[in-house]
N, CA, C and O of each residue as an XYZ file, in Angstrom:
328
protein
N     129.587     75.445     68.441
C     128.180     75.814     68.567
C     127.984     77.294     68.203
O     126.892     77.635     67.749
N     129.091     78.312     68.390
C     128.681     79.690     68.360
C     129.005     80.129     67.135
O     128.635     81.260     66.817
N     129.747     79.334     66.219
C     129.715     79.328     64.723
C     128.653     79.789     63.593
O     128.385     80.620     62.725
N     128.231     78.549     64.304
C     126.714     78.485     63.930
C     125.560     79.712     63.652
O     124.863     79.932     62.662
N     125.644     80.266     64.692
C     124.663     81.271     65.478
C     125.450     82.978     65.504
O     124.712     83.932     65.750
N     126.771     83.192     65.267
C     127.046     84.226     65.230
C     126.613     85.519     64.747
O     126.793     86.577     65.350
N     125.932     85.363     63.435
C     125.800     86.150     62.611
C     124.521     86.755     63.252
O     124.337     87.893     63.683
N     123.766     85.787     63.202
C     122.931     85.884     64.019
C     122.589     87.203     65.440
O     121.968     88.264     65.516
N     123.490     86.263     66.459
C     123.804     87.246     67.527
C     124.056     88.295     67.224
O     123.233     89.155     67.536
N     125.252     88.702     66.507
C     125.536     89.645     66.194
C     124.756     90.708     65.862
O     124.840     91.855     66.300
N     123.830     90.171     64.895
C     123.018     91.033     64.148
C     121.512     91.253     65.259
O     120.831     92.249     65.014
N     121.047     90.322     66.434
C     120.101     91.136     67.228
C     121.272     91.798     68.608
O     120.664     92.083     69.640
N     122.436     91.974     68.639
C     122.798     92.738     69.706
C     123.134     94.358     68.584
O     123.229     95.419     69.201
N     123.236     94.379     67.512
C     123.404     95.374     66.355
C     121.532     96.475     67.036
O     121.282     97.667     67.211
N     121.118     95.811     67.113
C     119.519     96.578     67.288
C     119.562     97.296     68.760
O     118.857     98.233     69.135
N     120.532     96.636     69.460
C     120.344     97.217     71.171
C     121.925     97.898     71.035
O     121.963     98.448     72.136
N     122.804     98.109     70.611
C     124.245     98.235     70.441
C     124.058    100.101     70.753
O     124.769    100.573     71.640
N     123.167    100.974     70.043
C     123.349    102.208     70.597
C     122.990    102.752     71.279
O     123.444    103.865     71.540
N     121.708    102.052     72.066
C     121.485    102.377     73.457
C     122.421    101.756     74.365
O     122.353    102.174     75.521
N     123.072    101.075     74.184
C     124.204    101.013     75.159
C     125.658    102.006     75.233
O     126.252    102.407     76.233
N     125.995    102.245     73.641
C     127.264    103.004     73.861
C     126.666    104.248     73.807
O     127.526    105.090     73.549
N     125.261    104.868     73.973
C     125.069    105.981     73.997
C     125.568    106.177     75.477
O     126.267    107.175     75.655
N     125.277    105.253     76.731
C     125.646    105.369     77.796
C     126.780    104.815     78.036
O     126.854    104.330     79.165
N     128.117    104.658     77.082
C     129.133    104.668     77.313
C     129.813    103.049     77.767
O     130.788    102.788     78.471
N     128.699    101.997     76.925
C     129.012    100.734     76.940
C     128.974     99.724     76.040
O     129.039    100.182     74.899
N     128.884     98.347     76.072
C     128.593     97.927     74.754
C     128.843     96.248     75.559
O     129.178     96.094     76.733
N     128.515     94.906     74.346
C     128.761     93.732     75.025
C     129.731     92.945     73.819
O     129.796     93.378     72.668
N     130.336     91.939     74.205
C     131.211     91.311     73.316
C     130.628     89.816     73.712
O     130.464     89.550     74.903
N     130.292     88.759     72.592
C     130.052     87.865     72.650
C     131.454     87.040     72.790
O     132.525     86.974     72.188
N     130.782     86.403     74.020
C     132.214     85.410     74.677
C     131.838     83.718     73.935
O     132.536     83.262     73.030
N     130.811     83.078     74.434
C     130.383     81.759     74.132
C     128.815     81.496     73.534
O     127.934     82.355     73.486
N     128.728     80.463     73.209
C     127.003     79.827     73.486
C     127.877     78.531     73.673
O     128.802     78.341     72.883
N     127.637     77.672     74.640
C     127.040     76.555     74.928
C     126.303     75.774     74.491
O     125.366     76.074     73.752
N     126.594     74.568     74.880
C     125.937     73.224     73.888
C     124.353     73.389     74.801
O     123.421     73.093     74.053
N     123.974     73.713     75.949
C     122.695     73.635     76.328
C     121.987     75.388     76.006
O     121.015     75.838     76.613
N     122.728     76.098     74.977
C     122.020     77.154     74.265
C     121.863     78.034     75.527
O     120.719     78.412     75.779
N     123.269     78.559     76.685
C     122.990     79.894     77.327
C     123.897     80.828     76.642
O     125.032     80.351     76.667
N     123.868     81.749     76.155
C     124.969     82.397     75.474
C     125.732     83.361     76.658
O     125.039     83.901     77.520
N     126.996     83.509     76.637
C     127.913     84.450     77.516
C     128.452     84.945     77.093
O     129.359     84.566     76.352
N     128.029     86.486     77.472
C     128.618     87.836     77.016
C     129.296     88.852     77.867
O     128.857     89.004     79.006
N     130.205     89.496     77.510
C     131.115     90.380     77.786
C     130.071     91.671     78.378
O     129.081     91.809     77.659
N     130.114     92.282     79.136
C     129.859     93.860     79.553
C     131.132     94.781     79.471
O     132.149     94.879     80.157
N     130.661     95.412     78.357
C     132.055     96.186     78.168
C     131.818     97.752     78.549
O     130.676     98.171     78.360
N     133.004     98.857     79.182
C     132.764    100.113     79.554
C     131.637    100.438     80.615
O     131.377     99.487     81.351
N     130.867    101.681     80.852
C     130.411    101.722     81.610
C     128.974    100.622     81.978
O     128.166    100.929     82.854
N     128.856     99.397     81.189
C     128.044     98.778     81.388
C     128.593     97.622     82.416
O     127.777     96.931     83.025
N     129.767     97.470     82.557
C     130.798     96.349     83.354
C     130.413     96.704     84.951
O     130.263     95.882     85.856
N     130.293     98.214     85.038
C     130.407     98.581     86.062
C     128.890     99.574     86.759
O     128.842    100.343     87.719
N     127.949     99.184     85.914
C     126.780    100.055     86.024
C     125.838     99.473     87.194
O     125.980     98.258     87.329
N     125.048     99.976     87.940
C     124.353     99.075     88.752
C     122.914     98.737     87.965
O     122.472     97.601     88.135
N     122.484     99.260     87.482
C     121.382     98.538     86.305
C     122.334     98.066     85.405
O     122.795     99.025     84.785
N     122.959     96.736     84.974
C     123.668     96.118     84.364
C     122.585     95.080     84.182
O     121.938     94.809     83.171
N     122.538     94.558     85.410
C     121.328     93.389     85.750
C     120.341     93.082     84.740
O     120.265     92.072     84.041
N     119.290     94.521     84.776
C     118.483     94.830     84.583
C     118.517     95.007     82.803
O     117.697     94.526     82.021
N     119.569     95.737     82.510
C     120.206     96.036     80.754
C     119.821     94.406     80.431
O     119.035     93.913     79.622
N     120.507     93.951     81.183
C     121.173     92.392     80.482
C     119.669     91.802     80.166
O     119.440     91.281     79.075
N     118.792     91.897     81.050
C     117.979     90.849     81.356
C     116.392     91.622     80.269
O     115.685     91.107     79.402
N     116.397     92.670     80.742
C     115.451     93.448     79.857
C     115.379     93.788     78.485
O     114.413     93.960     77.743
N     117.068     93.873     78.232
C     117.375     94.664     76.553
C     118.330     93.142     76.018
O     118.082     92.395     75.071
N     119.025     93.097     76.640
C     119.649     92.116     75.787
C     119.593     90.855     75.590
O     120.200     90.380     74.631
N     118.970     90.168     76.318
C     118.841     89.068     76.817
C     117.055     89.013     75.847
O     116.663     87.939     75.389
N     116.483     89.893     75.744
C     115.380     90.179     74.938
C     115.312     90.367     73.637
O     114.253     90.087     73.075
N     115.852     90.617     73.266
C     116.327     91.148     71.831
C     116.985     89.497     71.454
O     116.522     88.931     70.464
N     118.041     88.803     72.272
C     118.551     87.642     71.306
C     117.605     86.719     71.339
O     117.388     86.088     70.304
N     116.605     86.359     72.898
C     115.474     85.441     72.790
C     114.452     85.841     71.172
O     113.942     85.033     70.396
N     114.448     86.835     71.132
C     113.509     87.062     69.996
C     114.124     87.127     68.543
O     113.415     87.004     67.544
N     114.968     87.252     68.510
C     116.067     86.817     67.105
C     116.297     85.615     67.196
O     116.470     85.189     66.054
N     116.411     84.699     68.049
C     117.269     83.597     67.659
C     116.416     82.469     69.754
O     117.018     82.184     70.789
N     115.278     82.302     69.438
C     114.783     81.433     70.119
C     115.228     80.609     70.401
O     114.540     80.253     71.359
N     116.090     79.814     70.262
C     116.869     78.633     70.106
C     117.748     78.887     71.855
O     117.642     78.132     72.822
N     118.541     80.140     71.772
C     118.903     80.436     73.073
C     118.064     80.632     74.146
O     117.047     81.321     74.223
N     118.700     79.833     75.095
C     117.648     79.557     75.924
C     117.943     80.602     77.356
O     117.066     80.606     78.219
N     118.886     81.253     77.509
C     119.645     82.213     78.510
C     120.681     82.913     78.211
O     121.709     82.398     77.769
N     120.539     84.140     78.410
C     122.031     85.213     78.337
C     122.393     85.304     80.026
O     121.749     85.342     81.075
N     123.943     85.314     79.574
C     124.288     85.326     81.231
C     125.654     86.223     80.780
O     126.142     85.825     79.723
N     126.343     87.359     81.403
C     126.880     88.030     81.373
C     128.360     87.507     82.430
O     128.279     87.485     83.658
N     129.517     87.158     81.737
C     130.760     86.531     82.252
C     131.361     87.630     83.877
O     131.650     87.303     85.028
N     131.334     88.488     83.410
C     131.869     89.838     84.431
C     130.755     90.355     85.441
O     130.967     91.381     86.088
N     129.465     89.583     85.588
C     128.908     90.520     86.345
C     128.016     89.844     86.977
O     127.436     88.982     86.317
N     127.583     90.039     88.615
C     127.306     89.145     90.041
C     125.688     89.640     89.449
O     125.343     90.821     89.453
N     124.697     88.376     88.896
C     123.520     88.625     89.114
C     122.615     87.822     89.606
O     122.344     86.678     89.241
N     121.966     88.702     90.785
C     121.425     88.771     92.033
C     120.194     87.396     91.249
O     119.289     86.917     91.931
């Protein structure tokens, strides 16, 4: 399934990619799923940030809904959200 869609991903987490390592983080695409949630890596100080949540759900999770509609949820593998 994530074959498919990589280039894709890739290319709307490319648009959010330097506001993250400006703060010393970044994400690595782990999966998408056959019911279209994609799971991603929090890498560096984003693994461990307490607005992680908030990154995920506001910037990144925003950016792939609007590139690639089809995904229906970003959910982040490494990190407890509330």
């Amino acid at each position: 399934m994530l074959n498919q869609y990589i280039d894709q991903i890739e290319s709307a987490l490319d648009t959010i990619r330097p506001y993250l390592e400006a703060d010393g983080g970044n994400v690595k695409v782990i999966d998408l799923t056959e019911d279209m949630v994609l799971k991603l890596e929090l890498l560096g100080a984003c693994s461990s940030c307490p607005m992680s949540t908030m990154t995920l759900k506001a910037g990144v999770e925003e950016a792939i809904k609007k590139a690639i509609p089809e995904i229906l949820k970003v959910e982040a593998v490494n990190v407890e959200i509330a």
